[in-house]
C-alpha positions as CSV (number, residue, x, y, z in Angstrom):
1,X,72.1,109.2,153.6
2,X,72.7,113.1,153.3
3,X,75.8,114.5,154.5
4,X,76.8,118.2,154.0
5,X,80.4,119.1,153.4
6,X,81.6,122.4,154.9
7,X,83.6,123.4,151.4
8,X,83.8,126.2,149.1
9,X,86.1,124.2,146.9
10,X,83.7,122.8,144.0
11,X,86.1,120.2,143.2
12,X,86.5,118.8,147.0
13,X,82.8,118.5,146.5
14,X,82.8,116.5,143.1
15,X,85.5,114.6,144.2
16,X,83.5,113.5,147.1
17,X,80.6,113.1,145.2
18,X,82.2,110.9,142.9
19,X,83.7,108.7,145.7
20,X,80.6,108.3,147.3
21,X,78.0,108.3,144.9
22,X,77.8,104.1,144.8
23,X,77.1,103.9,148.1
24,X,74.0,105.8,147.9
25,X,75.8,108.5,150.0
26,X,74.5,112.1,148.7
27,X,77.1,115.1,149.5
28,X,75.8,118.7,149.4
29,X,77.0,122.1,150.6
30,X,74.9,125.1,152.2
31,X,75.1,128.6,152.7
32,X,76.7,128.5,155.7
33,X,78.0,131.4,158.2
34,X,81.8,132.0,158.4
35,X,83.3,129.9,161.2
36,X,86.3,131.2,163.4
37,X,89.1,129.4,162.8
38,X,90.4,129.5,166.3
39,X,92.0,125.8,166.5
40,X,95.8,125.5,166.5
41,X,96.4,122.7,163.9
42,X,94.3,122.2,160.6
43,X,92.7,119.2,161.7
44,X,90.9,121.6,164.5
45,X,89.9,123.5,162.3
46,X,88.3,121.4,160.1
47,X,86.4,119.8,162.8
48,X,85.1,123.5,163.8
49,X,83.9,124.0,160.7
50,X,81.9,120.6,160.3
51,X,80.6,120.9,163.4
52,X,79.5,124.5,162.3
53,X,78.0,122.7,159.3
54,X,76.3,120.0,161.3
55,X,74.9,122.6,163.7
56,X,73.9,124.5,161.0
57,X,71.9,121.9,159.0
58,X,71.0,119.1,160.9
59,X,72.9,117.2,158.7
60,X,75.9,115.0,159.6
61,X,79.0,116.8,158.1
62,X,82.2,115.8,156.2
63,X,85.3,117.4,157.2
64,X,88.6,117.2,155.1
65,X,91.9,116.4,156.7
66,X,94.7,116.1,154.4
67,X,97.6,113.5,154.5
């Protein structure tokens, strides 16, 4: 399975990538448009930008919540 990760952070990505990696899971990025981030929390936020991602690709996306 391919997922896309809406990042810009290259260690988020290999980090991921790492994690995932033995569970056949492949984690990419794309050259994606700027998303608004109009949510009030960072978790909204996130999820605008992996559904950005998702929209974007037609990949399922990873979003990364902290904490």
């Amino acid at each position: 399975m391919k997922y896309v990760m809406a990042t810009h952070n290259p260690n988020k990505l290999l980090e991921l990538q790492r994690i995932l990696e033995p569970l056949h899971i492949e984690v990419t990025t794309a050259d994606l448009q700027d998303v608004e981030e109009t949510g009030e929390t960072f978790a909204e936020n996130a999820f605008l930008k992996a559904k950005a991602a998702c929209d974007q690709t037609g990949l399922p996306a990873w979003r990364m919540i902290p904490g």
